[in-house]
MDTraj code that builds the backbone (N, CA, C; nanometers):
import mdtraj as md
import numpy as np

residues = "UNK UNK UNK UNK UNK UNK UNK UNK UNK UNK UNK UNK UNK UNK UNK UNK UNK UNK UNK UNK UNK UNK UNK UNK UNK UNK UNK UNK UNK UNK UNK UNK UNK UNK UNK UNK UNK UNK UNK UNK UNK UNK UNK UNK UNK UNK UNK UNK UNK UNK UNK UNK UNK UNK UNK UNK UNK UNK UNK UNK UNK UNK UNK UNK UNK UNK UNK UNK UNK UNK UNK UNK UNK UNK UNK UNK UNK UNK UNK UNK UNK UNK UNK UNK UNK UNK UNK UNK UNK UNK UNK UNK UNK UNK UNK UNK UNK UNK UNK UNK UNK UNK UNK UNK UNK UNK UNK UNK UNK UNK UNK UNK UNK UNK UNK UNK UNK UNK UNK UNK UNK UNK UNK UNK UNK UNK UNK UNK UNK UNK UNK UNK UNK UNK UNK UNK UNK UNK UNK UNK UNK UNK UNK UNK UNK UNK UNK UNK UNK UNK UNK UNK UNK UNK UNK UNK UNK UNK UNK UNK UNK UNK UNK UNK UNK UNK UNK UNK UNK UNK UNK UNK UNK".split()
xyz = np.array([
    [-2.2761, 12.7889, -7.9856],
    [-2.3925, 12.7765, -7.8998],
    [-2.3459, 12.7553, -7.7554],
    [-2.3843, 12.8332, -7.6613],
    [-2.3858, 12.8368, -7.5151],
    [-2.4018, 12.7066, -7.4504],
    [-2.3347, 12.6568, -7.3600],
    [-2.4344, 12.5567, -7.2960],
    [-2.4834, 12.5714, -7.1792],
    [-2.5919, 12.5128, -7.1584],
    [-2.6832, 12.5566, -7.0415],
    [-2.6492, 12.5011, -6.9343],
    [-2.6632, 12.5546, -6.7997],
    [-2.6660, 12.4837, -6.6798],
    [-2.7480, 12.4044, -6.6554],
    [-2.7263, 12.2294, -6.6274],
    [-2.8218, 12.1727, -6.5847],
    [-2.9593, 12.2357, -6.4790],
    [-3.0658, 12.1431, -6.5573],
    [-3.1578, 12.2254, -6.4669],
    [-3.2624, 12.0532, -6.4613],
    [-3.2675, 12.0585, -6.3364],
    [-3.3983, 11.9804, -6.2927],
    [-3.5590, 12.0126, -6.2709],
    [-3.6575, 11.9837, -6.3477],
    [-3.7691, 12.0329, -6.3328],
    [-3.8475, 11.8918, -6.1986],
    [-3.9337, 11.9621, -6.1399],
    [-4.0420, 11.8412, -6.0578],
    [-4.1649, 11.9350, -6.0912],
    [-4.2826, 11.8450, -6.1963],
    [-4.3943, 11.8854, -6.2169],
    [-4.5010, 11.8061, -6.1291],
    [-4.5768, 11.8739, -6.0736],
    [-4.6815, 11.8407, -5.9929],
    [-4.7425, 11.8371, -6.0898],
    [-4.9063, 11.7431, -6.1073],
    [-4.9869, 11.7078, -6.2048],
    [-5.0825, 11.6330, -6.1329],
    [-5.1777, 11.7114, -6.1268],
    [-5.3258, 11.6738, -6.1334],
    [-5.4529, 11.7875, -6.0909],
    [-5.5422, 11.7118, -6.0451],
    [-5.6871, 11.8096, -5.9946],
    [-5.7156, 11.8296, -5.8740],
    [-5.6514, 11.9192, -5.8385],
    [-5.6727, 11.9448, -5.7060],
    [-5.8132, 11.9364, -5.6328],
    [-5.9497, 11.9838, -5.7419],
    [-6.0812, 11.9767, -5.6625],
    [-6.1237, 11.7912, -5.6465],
    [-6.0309, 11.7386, -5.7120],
    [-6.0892, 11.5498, -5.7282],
    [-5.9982, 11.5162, -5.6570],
    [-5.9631, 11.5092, -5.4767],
    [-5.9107, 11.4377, -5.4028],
    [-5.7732, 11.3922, -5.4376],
    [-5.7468, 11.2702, -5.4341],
    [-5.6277, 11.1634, -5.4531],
    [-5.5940, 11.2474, -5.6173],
    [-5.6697, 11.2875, -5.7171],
    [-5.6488, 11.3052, -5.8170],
    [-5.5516, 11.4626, -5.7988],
    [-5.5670, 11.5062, -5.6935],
    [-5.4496, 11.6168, -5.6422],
    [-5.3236, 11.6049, -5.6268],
    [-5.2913, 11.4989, -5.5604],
    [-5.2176, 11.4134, -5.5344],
    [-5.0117, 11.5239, -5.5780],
    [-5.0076, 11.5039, -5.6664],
    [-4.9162, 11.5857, -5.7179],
    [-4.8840, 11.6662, -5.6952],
    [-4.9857, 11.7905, -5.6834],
    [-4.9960, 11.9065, -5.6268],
    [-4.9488, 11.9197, -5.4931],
    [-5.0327, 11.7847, -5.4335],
    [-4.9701, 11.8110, -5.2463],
    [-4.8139, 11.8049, -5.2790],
    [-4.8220, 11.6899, -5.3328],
    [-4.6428, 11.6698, -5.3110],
    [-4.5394, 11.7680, -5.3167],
    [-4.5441, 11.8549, -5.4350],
    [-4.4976, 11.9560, -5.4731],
    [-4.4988, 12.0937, -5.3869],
    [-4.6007, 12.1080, -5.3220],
    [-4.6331, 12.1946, -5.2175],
    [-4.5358, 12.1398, -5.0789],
    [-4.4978, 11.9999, -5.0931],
    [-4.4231, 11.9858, -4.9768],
    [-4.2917, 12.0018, -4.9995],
    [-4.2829, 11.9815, -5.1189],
    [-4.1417, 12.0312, -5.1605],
    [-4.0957, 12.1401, -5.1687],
    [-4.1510, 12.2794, -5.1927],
    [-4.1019, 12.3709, -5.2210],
    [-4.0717, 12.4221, -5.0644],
    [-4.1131, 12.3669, -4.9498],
    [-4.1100, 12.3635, -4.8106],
    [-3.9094, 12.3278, -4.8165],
    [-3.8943, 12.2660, -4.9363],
    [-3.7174, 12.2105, -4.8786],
    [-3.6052, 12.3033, -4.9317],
    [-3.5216, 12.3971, -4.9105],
    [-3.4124, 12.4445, -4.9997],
    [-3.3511, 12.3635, -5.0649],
    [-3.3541, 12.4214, -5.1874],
    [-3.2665, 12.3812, -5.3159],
    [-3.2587, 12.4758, -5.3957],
    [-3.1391, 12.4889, -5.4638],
    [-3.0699, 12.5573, -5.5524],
    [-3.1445, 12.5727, -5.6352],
    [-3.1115, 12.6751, -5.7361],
    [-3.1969, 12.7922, -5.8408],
    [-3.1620, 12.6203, -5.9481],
    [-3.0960, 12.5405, -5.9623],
    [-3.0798, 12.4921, -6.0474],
    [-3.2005, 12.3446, -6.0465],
    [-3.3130, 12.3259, -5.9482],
    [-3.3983, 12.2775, -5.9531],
    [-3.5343, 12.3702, -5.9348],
    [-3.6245, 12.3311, -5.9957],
    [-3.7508, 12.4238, -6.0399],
    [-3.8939, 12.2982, -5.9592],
    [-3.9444, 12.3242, -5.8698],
    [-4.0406, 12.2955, -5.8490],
    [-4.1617, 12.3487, -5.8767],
    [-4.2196, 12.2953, -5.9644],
    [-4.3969, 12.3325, -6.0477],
    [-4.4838, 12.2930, -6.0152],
    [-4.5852, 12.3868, -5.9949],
    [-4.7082, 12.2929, -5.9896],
    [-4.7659, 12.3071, -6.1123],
    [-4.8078, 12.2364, -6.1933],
    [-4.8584, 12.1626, -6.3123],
    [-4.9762, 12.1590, -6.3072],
    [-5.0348, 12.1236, -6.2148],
    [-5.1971, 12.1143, -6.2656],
    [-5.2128, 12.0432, -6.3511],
    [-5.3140, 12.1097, -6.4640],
    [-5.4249, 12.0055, -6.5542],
    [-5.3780, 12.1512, -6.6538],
    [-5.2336, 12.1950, -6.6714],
    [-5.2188, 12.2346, -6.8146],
    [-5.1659, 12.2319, -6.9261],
    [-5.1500, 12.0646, -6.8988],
    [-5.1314, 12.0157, -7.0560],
    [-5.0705, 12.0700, -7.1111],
    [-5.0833, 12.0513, -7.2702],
    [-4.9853, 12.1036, -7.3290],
    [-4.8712, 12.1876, -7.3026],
    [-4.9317, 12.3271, -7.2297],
    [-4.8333, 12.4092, -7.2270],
    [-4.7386, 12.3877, -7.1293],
    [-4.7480, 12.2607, -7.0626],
    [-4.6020, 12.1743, -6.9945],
    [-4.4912, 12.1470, -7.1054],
    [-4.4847, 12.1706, -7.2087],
    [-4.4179, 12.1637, -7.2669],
    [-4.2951, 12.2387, -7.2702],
    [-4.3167, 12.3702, -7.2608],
    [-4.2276, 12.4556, -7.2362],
    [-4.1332, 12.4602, -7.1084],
    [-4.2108, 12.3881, -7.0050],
    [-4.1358, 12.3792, -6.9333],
    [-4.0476, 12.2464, -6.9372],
    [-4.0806, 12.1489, -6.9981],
    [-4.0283, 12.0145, -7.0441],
    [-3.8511, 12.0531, -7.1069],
    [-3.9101, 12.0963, -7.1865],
    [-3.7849, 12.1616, -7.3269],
    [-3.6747, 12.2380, -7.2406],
    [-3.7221, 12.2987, -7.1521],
    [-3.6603, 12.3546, -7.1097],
    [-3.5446, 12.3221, -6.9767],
    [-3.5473, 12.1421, -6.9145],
    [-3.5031, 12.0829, -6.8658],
    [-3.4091, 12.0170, -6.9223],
    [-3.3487, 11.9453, -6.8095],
    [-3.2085, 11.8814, -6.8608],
    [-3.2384, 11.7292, -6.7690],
    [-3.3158, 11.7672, -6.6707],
    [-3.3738, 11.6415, -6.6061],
    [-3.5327, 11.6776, -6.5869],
    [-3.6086, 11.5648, -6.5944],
    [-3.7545, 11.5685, -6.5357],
    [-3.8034, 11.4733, -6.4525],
    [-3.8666, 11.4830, -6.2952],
    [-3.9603, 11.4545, -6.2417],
    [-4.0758, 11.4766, -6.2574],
    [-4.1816, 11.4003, -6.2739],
    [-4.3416, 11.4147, -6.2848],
    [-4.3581, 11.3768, -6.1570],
    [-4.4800, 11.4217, -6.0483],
    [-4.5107, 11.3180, -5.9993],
    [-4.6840, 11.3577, -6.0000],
    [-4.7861, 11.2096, -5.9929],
    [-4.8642, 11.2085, -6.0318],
    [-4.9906, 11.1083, -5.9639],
    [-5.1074, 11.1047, -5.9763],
    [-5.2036, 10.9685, -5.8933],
    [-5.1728, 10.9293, -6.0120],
    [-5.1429, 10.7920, -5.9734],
    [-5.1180, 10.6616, -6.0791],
    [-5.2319, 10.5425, -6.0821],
    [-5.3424, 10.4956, -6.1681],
    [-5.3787, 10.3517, -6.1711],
    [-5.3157, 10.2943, -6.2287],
    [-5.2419, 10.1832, -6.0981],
    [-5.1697, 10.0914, -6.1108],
    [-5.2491, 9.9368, -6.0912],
    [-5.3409, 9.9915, -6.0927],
    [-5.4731, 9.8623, -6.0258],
    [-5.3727, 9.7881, -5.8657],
    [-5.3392, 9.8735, -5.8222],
    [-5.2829, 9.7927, -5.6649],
    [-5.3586, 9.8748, -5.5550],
    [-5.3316, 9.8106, -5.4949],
    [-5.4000, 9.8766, -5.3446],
    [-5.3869, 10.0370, -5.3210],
    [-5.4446, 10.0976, -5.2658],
    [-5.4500, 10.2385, -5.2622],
    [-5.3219, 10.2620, -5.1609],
    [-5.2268, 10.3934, -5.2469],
    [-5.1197, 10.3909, -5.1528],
    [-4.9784, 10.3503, -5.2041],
    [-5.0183, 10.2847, -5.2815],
    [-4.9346, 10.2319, -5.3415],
    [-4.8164, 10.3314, -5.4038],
    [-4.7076, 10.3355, -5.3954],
    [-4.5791, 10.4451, -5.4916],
    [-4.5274, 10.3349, -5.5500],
    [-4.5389, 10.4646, -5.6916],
    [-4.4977, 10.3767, -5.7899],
    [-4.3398, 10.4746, -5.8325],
    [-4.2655, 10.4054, -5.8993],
    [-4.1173, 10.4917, -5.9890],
    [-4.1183, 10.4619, -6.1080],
    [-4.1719, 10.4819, -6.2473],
    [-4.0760, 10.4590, -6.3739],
    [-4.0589, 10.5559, -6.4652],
    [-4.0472, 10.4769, -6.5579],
    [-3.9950, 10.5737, -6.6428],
    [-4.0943, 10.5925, -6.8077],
    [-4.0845, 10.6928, -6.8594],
    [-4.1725, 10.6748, -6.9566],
    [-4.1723, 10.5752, -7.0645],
    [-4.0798, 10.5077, -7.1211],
    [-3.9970, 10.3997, -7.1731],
    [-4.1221, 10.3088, -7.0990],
    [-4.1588, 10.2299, -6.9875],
    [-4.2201, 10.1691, -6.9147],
    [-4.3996, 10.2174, -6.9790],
    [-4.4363, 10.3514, -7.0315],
    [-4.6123, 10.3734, -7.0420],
    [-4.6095, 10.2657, -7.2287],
    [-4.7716, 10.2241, -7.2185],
    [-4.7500, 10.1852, -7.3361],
    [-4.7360, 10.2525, -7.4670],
    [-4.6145, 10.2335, -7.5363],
    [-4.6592, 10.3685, -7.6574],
    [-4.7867, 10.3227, -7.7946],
    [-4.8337, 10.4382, -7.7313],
    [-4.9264, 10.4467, -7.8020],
    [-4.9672, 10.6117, -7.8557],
    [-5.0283, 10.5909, -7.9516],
    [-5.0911, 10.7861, -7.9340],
    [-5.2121, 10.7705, -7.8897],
    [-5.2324, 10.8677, -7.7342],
    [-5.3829, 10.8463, -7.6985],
    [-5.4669, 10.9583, -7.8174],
    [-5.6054, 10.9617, -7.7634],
    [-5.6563, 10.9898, -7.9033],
    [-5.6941, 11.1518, -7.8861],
    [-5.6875, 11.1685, -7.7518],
    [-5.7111, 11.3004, -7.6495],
    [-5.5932, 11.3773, -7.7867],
    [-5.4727, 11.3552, -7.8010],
    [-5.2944, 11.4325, -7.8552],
    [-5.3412, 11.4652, -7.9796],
    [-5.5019, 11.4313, -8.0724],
    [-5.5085, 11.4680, -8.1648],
    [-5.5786, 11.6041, -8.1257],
    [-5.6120, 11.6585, -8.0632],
    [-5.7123, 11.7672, -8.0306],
    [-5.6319, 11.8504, -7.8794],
    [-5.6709, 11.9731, -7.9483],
    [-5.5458, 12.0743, -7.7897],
    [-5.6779, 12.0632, -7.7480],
    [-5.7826, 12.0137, -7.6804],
    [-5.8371, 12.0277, -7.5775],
    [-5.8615, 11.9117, -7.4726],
    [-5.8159, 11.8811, -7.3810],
    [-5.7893, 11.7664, -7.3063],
    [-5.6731, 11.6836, -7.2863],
    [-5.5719, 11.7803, -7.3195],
    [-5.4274, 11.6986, -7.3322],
    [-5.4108, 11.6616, -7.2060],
    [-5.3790, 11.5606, -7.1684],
    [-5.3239, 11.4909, -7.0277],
    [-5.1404, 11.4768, -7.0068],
    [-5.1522, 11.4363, -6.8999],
    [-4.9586, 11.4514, -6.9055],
    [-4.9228, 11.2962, -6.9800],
    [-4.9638, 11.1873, -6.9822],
    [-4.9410, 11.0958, -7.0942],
    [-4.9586, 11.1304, -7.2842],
    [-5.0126, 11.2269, -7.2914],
    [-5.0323, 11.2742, -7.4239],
    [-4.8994, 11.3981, -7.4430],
    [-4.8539, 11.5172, -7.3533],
    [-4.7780, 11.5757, -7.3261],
    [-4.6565, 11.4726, -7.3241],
    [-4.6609, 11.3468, -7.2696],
    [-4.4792, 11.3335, -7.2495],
    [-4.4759, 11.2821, -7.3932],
    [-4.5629, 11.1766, -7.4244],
    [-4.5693, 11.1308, -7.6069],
    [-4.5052, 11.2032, -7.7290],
    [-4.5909, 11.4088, -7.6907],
    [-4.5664, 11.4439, -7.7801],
    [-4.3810, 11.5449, -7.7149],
    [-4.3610, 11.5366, -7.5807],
    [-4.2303, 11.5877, -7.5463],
    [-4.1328, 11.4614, -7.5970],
    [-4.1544, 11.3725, -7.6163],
    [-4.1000, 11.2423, -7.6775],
    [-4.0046, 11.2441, -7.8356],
    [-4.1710, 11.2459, -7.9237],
    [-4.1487, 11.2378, -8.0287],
    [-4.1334, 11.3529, -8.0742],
    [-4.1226, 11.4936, -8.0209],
    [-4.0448, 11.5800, -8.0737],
    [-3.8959, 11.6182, -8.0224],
    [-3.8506, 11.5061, -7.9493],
    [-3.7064, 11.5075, -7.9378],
    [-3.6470, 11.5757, -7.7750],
    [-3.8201, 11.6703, -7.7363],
    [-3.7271, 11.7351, -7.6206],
    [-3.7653, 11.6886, -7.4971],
    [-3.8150, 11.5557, -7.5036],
    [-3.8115, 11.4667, -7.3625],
    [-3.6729, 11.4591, -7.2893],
    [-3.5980, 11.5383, -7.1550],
    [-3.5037, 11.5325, -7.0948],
    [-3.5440, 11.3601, -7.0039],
    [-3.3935, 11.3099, -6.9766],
    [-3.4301, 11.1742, -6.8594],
    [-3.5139, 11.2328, -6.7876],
    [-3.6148, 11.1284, -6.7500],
    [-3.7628, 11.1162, -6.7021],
    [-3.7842, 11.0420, -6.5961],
    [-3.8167, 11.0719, -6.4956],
    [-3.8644, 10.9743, -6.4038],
    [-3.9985, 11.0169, -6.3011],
    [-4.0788, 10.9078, -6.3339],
    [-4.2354, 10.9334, -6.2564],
    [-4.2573, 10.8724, -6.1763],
    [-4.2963, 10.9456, -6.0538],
    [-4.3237, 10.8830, -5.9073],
    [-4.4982, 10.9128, -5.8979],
    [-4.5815, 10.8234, -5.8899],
    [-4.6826, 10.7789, -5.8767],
    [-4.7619, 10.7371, -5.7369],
    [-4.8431, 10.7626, -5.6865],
    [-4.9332, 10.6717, -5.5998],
    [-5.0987, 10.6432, -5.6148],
    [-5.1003, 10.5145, -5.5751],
    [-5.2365, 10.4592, -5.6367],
    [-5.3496, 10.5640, -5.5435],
    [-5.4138, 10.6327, -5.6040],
    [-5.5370, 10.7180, -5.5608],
    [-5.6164, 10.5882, -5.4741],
    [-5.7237, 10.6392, -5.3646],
    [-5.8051, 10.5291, -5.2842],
    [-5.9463, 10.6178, -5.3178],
    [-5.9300, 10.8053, -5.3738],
    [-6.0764, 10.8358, -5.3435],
    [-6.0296, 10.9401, -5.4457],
    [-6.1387, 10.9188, -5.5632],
    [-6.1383, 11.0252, -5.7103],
    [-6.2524, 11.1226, -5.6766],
    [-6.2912, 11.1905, -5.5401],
    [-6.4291, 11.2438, -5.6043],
    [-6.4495, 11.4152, -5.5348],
    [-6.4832, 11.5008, -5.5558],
    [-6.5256, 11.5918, -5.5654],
    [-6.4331, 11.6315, -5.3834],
    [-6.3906, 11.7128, -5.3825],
    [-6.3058, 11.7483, -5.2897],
    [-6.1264, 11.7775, -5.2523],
    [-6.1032, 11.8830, -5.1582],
    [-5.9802, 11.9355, -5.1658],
    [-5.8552, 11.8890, -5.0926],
    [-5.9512, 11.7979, -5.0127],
    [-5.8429, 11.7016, -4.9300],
    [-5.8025, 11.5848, -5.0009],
    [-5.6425, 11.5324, -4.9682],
    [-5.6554, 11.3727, -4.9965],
    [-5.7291, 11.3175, -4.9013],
    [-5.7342, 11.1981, -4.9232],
    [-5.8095, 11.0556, -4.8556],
    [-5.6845, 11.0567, -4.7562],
    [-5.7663, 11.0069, -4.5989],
    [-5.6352, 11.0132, -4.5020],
    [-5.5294, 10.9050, -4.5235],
    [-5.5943, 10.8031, -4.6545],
    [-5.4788, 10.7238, -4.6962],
    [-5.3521, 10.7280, -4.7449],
    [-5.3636, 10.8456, -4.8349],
    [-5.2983, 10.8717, -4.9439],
    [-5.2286, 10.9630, -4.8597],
    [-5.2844, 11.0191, -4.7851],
    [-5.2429, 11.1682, -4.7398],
    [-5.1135, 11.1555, -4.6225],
    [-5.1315, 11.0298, -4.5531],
    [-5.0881, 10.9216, -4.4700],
    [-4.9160, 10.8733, -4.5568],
    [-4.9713, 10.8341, -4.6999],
    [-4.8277, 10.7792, -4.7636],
    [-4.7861, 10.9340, -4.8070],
    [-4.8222, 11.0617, -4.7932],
    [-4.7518, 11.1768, -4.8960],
    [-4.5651, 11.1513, -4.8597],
    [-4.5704, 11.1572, -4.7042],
    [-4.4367, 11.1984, -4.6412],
    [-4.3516, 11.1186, -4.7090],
    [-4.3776, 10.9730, -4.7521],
    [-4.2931, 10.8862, -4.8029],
    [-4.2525, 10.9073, -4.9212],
    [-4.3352, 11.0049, -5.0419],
    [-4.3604, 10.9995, -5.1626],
    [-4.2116, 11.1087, -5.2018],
    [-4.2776, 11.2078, -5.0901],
    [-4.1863, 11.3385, -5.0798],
    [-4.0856, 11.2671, -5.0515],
    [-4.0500, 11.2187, -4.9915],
    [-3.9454, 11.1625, -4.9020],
    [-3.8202, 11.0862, -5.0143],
    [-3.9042, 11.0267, -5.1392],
    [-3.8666, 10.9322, -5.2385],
    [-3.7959, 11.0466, -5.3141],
    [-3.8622, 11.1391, -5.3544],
    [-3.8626, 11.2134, -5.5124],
    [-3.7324, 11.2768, -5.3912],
    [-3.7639, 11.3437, -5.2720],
    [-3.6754, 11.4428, -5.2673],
    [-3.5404, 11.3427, -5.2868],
    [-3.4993, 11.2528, -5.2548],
    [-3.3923, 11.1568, -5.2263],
    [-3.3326, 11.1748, -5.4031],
    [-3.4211, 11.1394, -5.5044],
    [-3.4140, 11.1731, -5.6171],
    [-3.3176, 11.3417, -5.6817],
    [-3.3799, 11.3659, -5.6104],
    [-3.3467, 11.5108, -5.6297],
    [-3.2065, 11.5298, -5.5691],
    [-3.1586, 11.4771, -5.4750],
    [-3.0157, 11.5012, -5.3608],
    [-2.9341, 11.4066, -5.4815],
    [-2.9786, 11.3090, -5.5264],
    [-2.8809, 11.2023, -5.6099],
    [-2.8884, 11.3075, -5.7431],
    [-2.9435, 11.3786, -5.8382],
    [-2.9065, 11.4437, -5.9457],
    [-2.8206, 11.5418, -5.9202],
    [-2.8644, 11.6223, -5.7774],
    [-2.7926, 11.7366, -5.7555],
    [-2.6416, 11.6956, -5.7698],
    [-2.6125, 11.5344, -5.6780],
    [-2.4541, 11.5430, -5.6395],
    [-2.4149, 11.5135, -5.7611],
    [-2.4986, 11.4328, -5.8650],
    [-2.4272, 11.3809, -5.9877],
    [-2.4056, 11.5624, -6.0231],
    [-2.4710, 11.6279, -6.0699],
    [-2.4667, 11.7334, -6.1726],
    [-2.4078, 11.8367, -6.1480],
    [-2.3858, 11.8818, -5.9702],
    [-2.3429, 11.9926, -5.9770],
    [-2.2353, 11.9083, -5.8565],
    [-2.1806, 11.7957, -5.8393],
    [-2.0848, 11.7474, -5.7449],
    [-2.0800, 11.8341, -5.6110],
    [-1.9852, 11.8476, -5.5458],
    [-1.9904, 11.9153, -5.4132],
    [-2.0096, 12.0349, -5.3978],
    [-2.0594, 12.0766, -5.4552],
    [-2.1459, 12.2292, -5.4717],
    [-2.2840, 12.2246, -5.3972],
    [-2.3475, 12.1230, -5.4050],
    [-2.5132, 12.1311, -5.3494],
    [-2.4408, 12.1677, -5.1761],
    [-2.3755, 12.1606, -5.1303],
    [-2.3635, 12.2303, -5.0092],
    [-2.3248, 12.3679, -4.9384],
    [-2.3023, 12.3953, -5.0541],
    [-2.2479, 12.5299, -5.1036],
    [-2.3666, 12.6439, -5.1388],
    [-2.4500, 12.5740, -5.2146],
    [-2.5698, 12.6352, -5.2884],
    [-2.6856, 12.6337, -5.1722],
    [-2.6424, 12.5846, -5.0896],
    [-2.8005, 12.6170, -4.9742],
    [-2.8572, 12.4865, -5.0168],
    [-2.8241, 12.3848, -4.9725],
    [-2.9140, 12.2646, -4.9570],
    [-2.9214, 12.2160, -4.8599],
    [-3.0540, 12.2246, -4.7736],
    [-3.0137, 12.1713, -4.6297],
    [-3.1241, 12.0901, -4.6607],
    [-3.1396, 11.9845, -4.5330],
    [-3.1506, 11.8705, -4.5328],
    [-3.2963, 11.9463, -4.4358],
    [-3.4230, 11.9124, -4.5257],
    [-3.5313, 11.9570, -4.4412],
    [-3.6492, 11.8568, -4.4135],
    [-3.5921, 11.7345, -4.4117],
    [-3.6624, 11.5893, -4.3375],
    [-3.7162, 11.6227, -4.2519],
])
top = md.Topology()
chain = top.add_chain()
for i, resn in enumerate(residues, 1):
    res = top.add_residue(resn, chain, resSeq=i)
    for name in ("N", "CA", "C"):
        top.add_atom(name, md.element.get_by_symbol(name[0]), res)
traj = md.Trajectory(xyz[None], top)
């Protein structure tokens, strides 16, 4: 059996028409703004469930990032890890219609092809009908980006060592 080249996924995840609940989406949109190597995959994810899976399985590392209730102040960035959600089976994972990305990582989990995980979060300030964030949220994006991409520069040097300079990684702060 072949082995694969590390590959880093960053899934954007959420609803773009529900404000802060977009959240993900922006981020991801600011990212694909940065060069990086064929060996990281920036997604936008949306609200399609399940079939994140395939792209899950298909990693060697995963970023989510996502609006998080953390019950803290709006704005708030959050980092953990799935190890950290409570396990549970939500009740949505019995039925393919409404799978959420907590029901998706459960079942990328317990079927073995959860790659290391790490979720960057911020507390939503406005859930409601619209394409903008809240100028709150929208206010913390730069920092969020700012986090995950930092994330992303630390896997690269672990995985592909002094090559990320080689591969077209410039520094687009």
């Amino acid at each position: 059996m072949e082995e694969r080249e590390p590959k880093l996924t960053v899934l954007g995840i959420g609803n773009l028409l529900l404000q802060d609940e977009g959240l993900g989406i922006h981020a991801v949109r600011e990212l694909q703004k940065f060069s990086y190597p064929p060996s990281v995959e920036i997604l936008d994810g949306g609200t399609a469930g399940i079939d994140l899976l395939y792209y899950i399985e298909d990693s060697s590392r995963l970023i989510i990032i996502d609006a998080v209730n953390g019950q803290a102040p709006p704005g708030t960035i959050f980092k953990f890890s799935p190890d950290e959600l409570d396990d549970y089976v939500p009740v949505a994972a019995l039925s393919s219609h409404s799978v959420g990305i907590l029901e998706v990582i459960y079942l990328a989990k317990v079927t073995g092809v959860l790659p290391p995980t790490t979720i960057f979060g911020m507390q939503p300030a406005r859930m409601a009908w619209g394409m903008e964030l809240s100028p709150l949220v929208k206010k913390r994006l730069p920092r969020l980006v700012s986090l995950v991409d930092a994330e992303i520069r630390e896997w690269l040097e672990r995985s592909l060592g002094n090559n990320t300079r080689r591969e077209g990684v410039a520094d687009s702060r």
